[in-house]
N, C-alpha and C positions, 0 to 999 in steps of 0.2 A: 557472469550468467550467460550462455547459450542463447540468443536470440535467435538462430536458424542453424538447418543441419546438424550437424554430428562434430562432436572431437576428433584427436584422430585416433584409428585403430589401430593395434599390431595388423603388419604387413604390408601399411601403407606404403607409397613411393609419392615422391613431385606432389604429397599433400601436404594443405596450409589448411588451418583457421587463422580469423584475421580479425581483427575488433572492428567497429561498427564505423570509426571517420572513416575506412577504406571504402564505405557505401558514400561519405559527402565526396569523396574526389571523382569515384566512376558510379553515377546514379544506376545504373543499369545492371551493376556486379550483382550475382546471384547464386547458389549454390550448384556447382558443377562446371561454375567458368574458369578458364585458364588465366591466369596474372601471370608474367612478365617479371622475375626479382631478380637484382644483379647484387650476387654474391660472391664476396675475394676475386672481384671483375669480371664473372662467369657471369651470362644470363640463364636462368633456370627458369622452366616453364612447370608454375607449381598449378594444381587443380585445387580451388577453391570447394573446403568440403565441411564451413560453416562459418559460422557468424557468433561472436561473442562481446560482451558490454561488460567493463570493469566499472568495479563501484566508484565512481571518482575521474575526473579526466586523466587520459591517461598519456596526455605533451605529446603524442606522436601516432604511427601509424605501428600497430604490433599483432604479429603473427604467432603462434604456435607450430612447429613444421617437423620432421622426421631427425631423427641422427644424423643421417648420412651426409647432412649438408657440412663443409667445410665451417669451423670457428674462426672464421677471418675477416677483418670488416674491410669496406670497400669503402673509402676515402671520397667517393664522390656519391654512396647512397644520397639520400635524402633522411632527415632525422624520422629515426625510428629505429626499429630492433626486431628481429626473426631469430624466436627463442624455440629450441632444443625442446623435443616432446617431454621428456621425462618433470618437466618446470609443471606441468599441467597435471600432474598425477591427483588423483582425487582419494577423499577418505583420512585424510594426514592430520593429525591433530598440530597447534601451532607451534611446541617443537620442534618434530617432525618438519614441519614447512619450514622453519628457520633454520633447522639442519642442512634440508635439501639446498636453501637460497644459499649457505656456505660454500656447499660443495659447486654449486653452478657456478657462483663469482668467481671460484678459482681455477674452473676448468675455462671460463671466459677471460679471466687474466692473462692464462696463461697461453692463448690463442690471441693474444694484444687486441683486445676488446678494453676498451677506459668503459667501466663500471661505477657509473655514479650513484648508484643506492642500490640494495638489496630489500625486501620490505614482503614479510609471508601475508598472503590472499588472507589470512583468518586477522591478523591486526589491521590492516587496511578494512576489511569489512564490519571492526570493531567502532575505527576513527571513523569513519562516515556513519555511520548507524546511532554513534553516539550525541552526533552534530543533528540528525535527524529528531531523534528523540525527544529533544527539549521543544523544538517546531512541533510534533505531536504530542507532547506534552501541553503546550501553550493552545494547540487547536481543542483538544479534549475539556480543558477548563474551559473553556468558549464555548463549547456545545452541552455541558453542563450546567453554566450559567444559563445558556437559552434557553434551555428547559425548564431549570427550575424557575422564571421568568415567564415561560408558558405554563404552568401550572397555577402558578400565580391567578392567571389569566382566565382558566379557566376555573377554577375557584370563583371568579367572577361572575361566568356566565355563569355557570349551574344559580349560584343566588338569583341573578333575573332569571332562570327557566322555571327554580320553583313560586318566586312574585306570580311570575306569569302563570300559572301554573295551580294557583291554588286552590280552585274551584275542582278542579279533575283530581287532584290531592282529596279534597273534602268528599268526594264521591267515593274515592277510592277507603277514606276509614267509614263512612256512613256504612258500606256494603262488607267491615268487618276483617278490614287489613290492620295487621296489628302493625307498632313503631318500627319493628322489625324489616316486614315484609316495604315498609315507606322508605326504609334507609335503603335496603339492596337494592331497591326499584330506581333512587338517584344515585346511589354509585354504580350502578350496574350501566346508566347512561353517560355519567363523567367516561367510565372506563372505554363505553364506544367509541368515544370524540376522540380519545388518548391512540384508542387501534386503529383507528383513521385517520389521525394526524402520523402516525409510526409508517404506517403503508405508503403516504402520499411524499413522506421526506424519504423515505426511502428509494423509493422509485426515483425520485429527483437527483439521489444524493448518486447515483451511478454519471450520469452525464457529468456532474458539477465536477464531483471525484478525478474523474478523469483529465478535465480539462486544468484543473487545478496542480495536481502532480505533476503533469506535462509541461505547464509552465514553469512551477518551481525546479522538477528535476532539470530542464534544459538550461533554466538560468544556476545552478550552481555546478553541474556535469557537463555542462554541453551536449544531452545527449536525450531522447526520447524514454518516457518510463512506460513498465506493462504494467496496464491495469489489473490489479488485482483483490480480489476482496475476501472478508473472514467473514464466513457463518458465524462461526461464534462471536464476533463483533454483533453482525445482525440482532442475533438472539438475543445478546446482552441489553442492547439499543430498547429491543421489546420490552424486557423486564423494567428495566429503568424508567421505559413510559409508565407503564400500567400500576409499576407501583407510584410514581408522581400523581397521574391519574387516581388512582384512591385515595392517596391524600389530599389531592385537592379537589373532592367531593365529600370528604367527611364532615366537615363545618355547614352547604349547603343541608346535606341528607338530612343530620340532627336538629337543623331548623324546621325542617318541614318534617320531621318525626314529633318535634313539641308544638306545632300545628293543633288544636282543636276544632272538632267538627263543627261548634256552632262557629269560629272565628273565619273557617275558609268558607262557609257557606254564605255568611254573611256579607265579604270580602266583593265587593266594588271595585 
């Protein structure tokens, strides 16, 4: 994933992107700065012209950079590796990328580069994605349970709003509300509490979100995550309240729908 800058283009020269540990070694690196890379014992002054995060640690310091650099490793690098642009190609289904990863290993073999693994971008973004899943899986069930646990709850209160409540009930059929019009009148207030409780965790759940991912992605990647969020998650979140929230006002409502007027007028 791209975290700053650009790939590289046709035409470039002396350009790299670089993964994101090259920001813990020189805090300060930035897009448009020059790095210093000693290639087959040549020093090359490359122009840094982005910033990229692989899904998963990636054991070293790794660049993307032009053709024209020499396939020869330098014996006294420091562990890492400065890959050949065409590895970066995008749109490639994971064929395709395991084709490509063949034909690189052999053009790096054959430049005496020791190749310890080949591995296409789309299965790597599979194995991590897959490890992730069951984590959101497990958090999903948790915030299902919480809900239907707050519905629960509210179920609760609506029964004390209409206890409380039964006098302005009694007025309300005295002056020729039918059962009807008494049951919309307390789901239509369960249903508030439901869109006011959805707004207030929501609004919440962006700070939490973030802090949350941030911790987890650093401790399994080493490496900061970008916030990000689904609309359609949102929306879904709505629906799932509102309809918890009717459910757990239909029990209240129909109490106070069989409510009679001498009983709530009576009612102490």
């Amino acid at each position: 994933m791209l975290l700053a800058g650009r790939w590289l283009e046709p035409g470039d020269t002396n350009a790299i992107t670089v993964n994101e540990p090259f920001r813990q070694v020189f805090p300060g690196l930035k897009v448009g700065d020059m790095l210093k890379i000693k290639i087959a014992g040549k020093d090359n002054d490359m122009k840094v012209v982005g910033f990229f995060q692989l899904a998963g640690e990636s054991g070293g310091y790794l660049g993307y950079t032009t053709y024209r650099l020499p396939l020869r490793p330098d014996p006294g690098a420091r562990p890492g590796a400065v890959i050949p642009h065409h590895a970066s190609q995008a749109g490639l289904n994971l064929a395709e990328q395991e084709a490509l990863g063949r034909a690189l290993e052999q053009r790096m073999t054959a430049g005496n580069f020791k190749v310890e693994a080949v591995e296409a971008g789309h299965s790597l973004t599979a194995t991590t994605a897959s490890g992730l899943n069951i984590l959101t899986g497990f958090l999903l069930i948790m915030a299902l349970l919480t809900a239907i646990v707050g519905s629960i709850g509210l179920t609760g209160t609506m029964s004390m709003n209409v206890l409380e409540r039964m006098r302005e009930i009694g007025i309300v059929r005295a002056i020729g509300a039918s059962d009807r019009a008494v049951i919309n009148l307390v789901m239509a207030e369960g249903m508030l509490i439901g869109l006011l409780s959805w707004g207030l965790g929501t609004a919440l759940s962006f700070p939490i979100t973030s802090l949350m991912s941030n911790a987890i992605i650093q401790a399994l990647f080493g490496a900061s995550a970008q916030f990000t969020f689904s609309l359609e998650g949102v929306l879904l979140w709505l629906a799932i309240v509102l309809v918890l929230s009717a459910l757990a006002s239909v029990l209240p409502a129909r109490s106070a729908a069989r409510l009679t007027i001498r009983e709530v007028l009576a009612y102490e």
